[in-house]
N, C-alpha and C positions, 0 to 999 in steps of 0.2 A: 458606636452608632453606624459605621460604616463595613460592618463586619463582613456582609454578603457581598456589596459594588466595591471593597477598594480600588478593587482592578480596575476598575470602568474611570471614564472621566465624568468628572471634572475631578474625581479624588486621586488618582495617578493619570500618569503618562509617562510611556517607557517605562515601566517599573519602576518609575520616582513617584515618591508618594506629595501630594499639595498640601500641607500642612494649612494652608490657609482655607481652602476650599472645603477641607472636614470640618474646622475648627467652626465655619460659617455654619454647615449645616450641621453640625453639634448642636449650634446655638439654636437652632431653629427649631431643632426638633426637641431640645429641651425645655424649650419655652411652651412650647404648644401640647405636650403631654406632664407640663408639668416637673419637672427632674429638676432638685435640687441638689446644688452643691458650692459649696465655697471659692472652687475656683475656675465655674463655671466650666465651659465645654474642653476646659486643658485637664480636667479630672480625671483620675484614670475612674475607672468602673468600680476597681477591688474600694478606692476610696468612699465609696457614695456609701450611707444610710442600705439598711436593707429591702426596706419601700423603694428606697431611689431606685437602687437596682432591676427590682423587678419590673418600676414603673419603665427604666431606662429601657429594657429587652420589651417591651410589653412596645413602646415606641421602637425602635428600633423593625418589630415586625409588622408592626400597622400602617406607619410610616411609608412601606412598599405597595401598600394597595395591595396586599395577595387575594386574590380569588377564595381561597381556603383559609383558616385562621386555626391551629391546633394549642390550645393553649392547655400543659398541662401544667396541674397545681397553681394556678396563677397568680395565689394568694397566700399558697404556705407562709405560715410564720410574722404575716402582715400585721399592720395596727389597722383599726376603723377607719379613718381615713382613707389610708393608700387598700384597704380592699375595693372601697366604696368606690376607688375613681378605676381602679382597674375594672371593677365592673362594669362602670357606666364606657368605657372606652369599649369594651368588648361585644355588649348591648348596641351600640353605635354600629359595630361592625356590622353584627347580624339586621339592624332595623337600617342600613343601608344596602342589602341585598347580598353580604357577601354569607360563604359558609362557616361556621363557626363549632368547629369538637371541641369539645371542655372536657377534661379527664379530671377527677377529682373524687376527693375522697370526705368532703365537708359537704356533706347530705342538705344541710341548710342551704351552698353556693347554689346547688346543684338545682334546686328545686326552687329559688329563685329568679334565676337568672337563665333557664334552659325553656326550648319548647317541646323536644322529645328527648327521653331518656332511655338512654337502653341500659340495660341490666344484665353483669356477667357474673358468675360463681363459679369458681373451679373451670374456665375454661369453654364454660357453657353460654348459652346467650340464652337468658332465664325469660326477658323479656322486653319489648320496646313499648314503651305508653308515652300520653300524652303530660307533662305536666301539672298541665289544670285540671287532671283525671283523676289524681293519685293521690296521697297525702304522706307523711314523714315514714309512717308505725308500717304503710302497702309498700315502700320503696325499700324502706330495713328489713321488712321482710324477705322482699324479692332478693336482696342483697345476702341475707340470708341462706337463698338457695331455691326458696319456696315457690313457686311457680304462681299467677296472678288467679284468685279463684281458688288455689288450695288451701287448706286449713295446715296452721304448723303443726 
């Protein structure tokens, strides 16, 4: 949870780390995005469910307020549930002002949960639309190769 500020205080000082002061906001930031685990904020990461995990990194970046949010794959390998709240956390970000790149490869996240989508093949940048524009069969296409307007 503390992977970017260890250095900073309140979680060290002099190169001593405050066990007490991460353990706190462990807790805090585990309650509030949600992370389960049996022994609460003393858990290592490898311990946690694979929801947990991602839900823990997913908090762990939000958590900082970044100006930018790059979230890729953010749901690989997830159950219904922990998609659903990494989505709605992610939605949060962007409908509170910040920037949000979602890299993915689940066509359904994508079109979802995005306002513009750009579209790469081979290297190319095939094209950028709007979400509300497009529909599943125009984006597999694009993904495809096929450029917006051409026939396969």
């Amino acid at each position: 949870m503390i992977m970017k500020v260890y250095h900073h205080q309140p979680f060290s000082q002099n190169g001593l780390l405050n066990n007490h002061a991460i353990r706190e906001h462990a807790q805090r930031v585990m309650e509030q995005f949600d992370v389960r685990s049996g022994q609460g904020p003393a858990a290592s990461a490898r311990s946690l469910s694979g929801g947990n995990q991602q839900k823990a990194i997913v908090a762990r970046e939000i958590y900082h307020d970044p100006e930018l949010l790059i979230a890729v794959q953010p749901t690989r390998g997830l159950d219904v549930g922990a998609i659903e709240y990494i989505h709605k956390r992610i939605v949060e970000q962007r409908d509170n002002g910040k920037a949000v790149l979602l890299v993915s490869l689940e066509l359904d996240e994508i079109l979802n949960i995005s306002d513009r989508i750009a579209i790469i093949n081979g290297g190319e940048l095939i094209g950028i639309v709007n979400a509300c524009d497009v529909n599943e069969n125009q984006v597999g296409l694009m993904m495809a190769g096929v450029k917006r307007g051409e026939t396969a």
